[in-house]
C-alpha positions, -999 to +999 in steps of 0.1 A: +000+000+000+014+031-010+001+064+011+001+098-008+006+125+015-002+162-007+002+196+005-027+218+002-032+257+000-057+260+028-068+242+062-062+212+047-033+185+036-044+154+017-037+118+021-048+091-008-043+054-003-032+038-034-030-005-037-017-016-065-012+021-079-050+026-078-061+053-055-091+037-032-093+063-004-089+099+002-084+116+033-087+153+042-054+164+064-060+194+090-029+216+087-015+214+118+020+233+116+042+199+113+037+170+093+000+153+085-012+136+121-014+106+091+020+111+090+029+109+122+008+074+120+033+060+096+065+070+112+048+053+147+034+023+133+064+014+106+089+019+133+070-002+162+051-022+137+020-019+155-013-019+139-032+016+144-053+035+118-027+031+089-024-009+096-061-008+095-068+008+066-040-016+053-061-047+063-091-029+046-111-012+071-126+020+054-105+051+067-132+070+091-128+093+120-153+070+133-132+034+136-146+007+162-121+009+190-097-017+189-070-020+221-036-020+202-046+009+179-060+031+207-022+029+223-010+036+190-033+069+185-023+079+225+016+078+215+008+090+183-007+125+203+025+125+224+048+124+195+024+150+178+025+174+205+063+172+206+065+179+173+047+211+183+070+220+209+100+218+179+104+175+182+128+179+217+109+168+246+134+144+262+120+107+256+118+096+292+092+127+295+076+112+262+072+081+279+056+095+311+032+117+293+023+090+274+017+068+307-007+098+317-020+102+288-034+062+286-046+061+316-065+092+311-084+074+283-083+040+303-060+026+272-031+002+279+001+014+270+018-004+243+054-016+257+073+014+246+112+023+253+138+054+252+151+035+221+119+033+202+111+072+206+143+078+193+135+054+161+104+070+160+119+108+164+142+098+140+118+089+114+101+119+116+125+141+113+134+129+083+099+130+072+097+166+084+129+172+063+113+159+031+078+175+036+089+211+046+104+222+014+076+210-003+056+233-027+016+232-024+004+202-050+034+185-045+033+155-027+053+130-007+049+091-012+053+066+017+053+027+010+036+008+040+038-028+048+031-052+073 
């Protein structure tokens, strides 16, 4: 599955899921001031290889803001929010602080934490910093292409 992220001219990025080079589902992307929260999905669940709304809509459940809840996925979207709100913060929030928020943040939302360490946020930091590095300079319409397997 190939993901299609391109950057829009108003409050909104776009995301199209292409199998097999055929585009099956498009996905409005809020503008958020760093890379797509999709985004942010694929550097979390390709490093980790944990199954949250990319891996789903990999297995073929239809992309929707309104997806069952599922327990591995909900971990995935609460470290996906702490690695987001780093991001907004400039991507330097010292990992063991990344890990506690994202303690609080679970339990918060009654979600158990995946098994997370200070060596995956640093695979996952790293990943999206790169992506940040290749979706900054882009132009609006032009667009970034991501492969993602399981």
């Amino acid at each position: 599955m190939e993901l299609v992220f391109t950057k829009g001219t108003g409050k909104y990025d776009r995301m199209d899921v292409l199998r097999n080079g055929v585009p099956t589902e498009a996905i409005d992307c809020p503008r958020q001031r760093i890379i797509p929260h999709d985004m942010v999905h694929y550097a979390v669940e390709s490093t980790l290889h944990r199954r949250g709304f990319i891996g789903r809509v990999h297995d073929g459940e239809a992309a929707s803001f309104q997806m069952r809840g599922d327990a591995e996925s909900d971990g995935v979207e609460r470290l996906v929010e702490v690695f987001q709100a780093d991001g907004w913060s400039g991507w330097n929030t010292p990992p063991a602080d990344m890990l506690d928020l994202y303690q609080v943040t679970c339990r918060a939302r009654a979600c158990e934490p995946l098994p997370v360490r200070v060596d995956d946020v640093d695979a996952i930091r790293s990943c999206l910093l790169d992506l940040t590095a290749r979706w900054e300079p882009l132009a609006a319409g032009e667009s970034l292409t991501l492969r993602f397997e399981r």
